[in-house]
ZAMARGU-4260 file (C-alpha; in steps of 0.2 Angstrom, whole numbers, plus 5000, padded with zeros to 4 digits):
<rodrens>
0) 4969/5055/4940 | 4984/5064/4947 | 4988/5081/4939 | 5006/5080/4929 | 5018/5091/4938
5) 5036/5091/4942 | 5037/5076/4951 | 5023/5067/4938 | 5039/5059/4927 | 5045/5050/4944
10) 5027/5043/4946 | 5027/5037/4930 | 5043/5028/4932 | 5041/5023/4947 | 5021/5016/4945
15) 5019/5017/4925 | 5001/5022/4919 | 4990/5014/4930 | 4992/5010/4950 | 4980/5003/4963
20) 4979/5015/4977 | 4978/5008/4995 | 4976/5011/5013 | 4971/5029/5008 | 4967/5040/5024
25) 4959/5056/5022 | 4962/5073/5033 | 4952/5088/5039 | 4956/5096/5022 | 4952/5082/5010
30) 4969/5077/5007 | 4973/5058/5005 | 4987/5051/5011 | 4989/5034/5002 | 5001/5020/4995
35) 5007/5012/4979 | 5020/5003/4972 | 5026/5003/4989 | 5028/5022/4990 | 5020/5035/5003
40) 5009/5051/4994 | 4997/5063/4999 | 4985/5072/4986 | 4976/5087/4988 | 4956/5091/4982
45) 4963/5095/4965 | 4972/5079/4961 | 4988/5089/4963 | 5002/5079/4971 | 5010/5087/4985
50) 5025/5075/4990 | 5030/5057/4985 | 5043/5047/4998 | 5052/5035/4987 | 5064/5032/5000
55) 5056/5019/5010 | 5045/5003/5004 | 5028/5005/5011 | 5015/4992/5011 | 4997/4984/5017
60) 4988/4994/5031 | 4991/5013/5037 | 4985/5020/5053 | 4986/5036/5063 | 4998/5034/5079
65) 4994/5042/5096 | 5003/5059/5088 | 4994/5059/5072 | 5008/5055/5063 | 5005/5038/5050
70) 5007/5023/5055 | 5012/5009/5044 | 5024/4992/5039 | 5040/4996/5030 | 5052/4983/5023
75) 5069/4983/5031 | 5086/4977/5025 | 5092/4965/5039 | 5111/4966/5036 | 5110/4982/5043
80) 5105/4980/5059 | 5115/4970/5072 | 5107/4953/5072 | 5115/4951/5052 | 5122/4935/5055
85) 5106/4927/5059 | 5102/4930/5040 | 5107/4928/5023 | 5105/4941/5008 | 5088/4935/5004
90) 5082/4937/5018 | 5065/4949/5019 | 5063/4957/5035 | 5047/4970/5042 | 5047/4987/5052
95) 5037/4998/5061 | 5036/5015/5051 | 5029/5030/5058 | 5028/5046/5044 | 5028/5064/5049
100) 5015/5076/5041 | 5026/5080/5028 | 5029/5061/5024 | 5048/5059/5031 | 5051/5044/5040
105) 5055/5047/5059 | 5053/5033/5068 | 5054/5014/5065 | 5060/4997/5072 | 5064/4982/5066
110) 5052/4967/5068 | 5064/4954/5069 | 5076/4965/5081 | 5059/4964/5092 | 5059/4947/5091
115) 5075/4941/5093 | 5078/4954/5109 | 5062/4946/5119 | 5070/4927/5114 | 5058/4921/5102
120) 5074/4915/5090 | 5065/4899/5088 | 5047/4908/5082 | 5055/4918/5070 | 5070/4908/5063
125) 5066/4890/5067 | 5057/4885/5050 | 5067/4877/5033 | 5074/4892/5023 | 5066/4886/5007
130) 5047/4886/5014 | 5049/4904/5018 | 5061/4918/5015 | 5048/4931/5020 | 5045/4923/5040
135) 5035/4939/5044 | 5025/4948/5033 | 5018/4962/5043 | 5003/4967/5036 | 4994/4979/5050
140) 5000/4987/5066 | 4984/4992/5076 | 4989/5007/5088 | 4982/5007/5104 | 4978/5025/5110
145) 4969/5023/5127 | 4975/5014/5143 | 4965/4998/5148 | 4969/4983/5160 | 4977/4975/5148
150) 4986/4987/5135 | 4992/5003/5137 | 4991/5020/5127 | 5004/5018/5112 | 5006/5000/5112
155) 5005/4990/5095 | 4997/4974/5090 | 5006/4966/5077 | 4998/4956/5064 | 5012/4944/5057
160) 5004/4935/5043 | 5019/4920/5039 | 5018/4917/5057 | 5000/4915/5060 | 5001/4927/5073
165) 4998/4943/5084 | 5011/4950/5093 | 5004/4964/5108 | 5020/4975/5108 | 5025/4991/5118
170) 5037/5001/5109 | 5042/5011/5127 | 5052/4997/5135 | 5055/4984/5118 | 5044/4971/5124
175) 5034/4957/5120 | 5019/4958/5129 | 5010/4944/5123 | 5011/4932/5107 | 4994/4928/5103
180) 4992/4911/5090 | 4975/4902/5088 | 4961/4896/5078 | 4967/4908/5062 | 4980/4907/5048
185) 4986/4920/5039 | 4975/4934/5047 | 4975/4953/5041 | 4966/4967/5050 | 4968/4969/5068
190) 4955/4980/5079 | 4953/4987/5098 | 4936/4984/5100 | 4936/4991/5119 | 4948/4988/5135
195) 4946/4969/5134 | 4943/4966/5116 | 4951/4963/5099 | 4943/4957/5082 | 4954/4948/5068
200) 4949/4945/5050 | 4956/4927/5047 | 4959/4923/5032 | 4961/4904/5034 | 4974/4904/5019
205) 4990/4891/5021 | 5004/4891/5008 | 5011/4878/5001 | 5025/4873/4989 | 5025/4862/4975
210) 5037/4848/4969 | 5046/4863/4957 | 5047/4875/4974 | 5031/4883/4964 | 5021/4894/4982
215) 5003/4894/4980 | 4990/4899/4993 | 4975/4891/4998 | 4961/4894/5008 | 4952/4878/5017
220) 4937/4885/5021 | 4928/4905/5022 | 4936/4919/5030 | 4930/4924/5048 | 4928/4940/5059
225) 4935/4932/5077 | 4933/4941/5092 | 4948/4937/5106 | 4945/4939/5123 | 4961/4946/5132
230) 4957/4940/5150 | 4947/4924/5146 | 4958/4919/5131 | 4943/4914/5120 | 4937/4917/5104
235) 4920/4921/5094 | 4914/4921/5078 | 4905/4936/5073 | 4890/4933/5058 | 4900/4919/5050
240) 4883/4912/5042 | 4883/4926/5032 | 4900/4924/5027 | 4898/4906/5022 | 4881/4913/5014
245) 4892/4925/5003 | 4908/4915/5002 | 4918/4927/5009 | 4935/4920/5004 | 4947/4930/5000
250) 4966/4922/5000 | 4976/4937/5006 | 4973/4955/5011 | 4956/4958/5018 | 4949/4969/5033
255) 4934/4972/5042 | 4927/4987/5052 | 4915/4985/5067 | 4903/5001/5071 | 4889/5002/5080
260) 4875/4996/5071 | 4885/4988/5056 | 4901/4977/5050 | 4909/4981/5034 | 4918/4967/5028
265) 4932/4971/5012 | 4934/4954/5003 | 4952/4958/4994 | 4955/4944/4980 | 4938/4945/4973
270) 4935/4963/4972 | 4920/4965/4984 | 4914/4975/4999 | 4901/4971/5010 | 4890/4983/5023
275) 4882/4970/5036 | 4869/4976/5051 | 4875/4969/5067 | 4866/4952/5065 | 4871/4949/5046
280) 4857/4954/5037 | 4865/4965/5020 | 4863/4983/5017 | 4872/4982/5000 | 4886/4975/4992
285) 4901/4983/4980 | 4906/4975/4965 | 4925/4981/4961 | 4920/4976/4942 | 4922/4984/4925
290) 4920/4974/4909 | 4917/4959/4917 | 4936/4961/4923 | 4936/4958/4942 | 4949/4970/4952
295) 4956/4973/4968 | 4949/4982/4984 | 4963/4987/4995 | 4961/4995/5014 | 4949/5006/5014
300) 4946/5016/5030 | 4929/5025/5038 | 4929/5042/5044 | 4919/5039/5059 | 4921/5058/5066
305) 4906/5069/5063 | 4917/5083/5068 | 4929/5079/5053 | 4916/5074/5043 | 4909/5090/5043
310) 4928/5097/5040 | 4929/5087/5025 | 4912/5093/5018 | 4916/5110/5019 | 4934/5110/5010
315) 4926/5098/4994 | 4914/5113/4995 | 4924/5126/4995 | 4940/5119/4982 | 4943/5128/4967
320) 4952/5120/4956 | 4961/5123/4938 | 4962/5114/4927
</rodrens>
């Protein structure tokens, strides 16, 4: 519940009286940055909300950057930048947006600009106009914040949904490190696992259209936790029994998280969350129910910190709110 202040009336407006929360991160004070309705907020203890960004459209996955600053997808209006006449007005095109502390956009780039300067015209643009208007659909930038033989510190992997694919980025010189496609279709949810590692959640959703231009998605068979190789270029499938055991399906959205003796595995479309051990037996298992109506989960985040565990602990602790 958010406490009604002077800004309540524009949440109101802007969300009406109920909104799904996502991507939420928390800070050392127990604040929670989060999104909704495609806007950026940040909350204190108390429910109180301490500043809204209506300006920019915010979606899917948010991260902290190298800097701490937040990390996450914006939607961008082509025309504006200097490749316009590659698109028409209905064009739908995705950035890199990084947020201060304070929630003011001050940093971002254009994904088709990316693509366009490192000459994959044809990847981006070379599809019929009425399968898809929305070519890109970034749905998580995974930041890289150590060196390895492979990336470097401040790098971004890209996870391109429309495209089916992951793009290894470095921001300090605008290019194209690698485009990674493979075994996966429509993936979210893209982690570093260590200098030659990434995981991916693939979704193994395709879209189609019907005769009256009608998209629907599909998915041909369970999701999957894939582990990519970046020197050998092979992949793995990580506990996929017990993903087919659980019919782990969901369509879009989706995410996983790797730790050290488990795998948490956030199934989207159907509302569930699951806590594996490393060799897929179940710890437990969230329903995301009420009434027998079925909701959303949507990117939840672990605070893996003891340090800022302990943070958080002592501020809920410590708040004194009013009512």
């Amino acid at each position: 519940i958010i406490k009604d202040n002077e800004n309540f009336e524009d949440l109101k407006i802007n969300f009406g009286k109920r909104f799904q929360v996502n991507s939420a991160l928390i800070d050392n004070n127990g604040n929670i940055i989060a999104k909704t309705s495609h806007n950026l907020l940040k909350l204190d203890l108390c429910n109180n909300l301490k500043w809204l960004n209506k300006k920019i459209n915010v979606h899917h996955s948010m991260n902290y950057d190298v800097r701490g600053n937040y990390l996450t997808p914006i939607t961008l209006n082509p025309l504006e930048n200097d490749y316009k006449n590659f698109f028409d007005e209905t064009y739908v095109d995705d950035g890199i947006g990084i947020f201060s502390k304070e929630g003011e956009l001050i940093e971002y780039k254009s994904i088709s600009e990316i693509i366009i300067d490192n000459d994959y015209h044809g990847f981006l643009l070379g599809i019929d106009s009425n399968l898809e208007k929305d070519p890109i659909h970034l749905n998580d930038i995974e930041p890289v914040l150590f060196d390895g033989p492979f990336f470097k510190k401040g790098d971004f992997f890209l996870s391109l949904r429309h495209r089916s694919a992951i793009i290894h980025y470095r921001p300090s010189n605008n290019k194209i490190i690698d485009l990674i496609v493979g075994p996966f279709s429509h993936q979210h949810d893209i982690d570093i696992l260590d200098q030659n590692t990434i995981s991916i959640f693939n979704n193994n959703n395709i879209t189609r259209l019907s005769e009256n231009n009608f998209k629907s998605e599909k998915n041909f068979k369970n999701n999957e936790i894939l582990i990519y190789d970046l020197n050998t270029k092979k992949y793995s499938k990580l506990i996929n029994n017990s993903l087919v055991d659980y019919n782990i399906s969901t369509p879009t959205g989706g995410l996983h998280e790797i730790g050290d003796k488990y795998i948490l595995i956030e199934e989207h479309d159907n509302g569930r969350v699951f806590l594996f051990d490393k060799n897929g037996q179940i710890y437990w298992i969230f329903n995301n129910v009420e009434q027998n109506k079925k909701s959303l989960v949507g990117w939840g985040s672990i605070v893996k910190n003891k340090n800022k565990i302990n943070k958080i602990t002592e501020s809920i602790n410590q708040k004194k709110c009013t009512e």
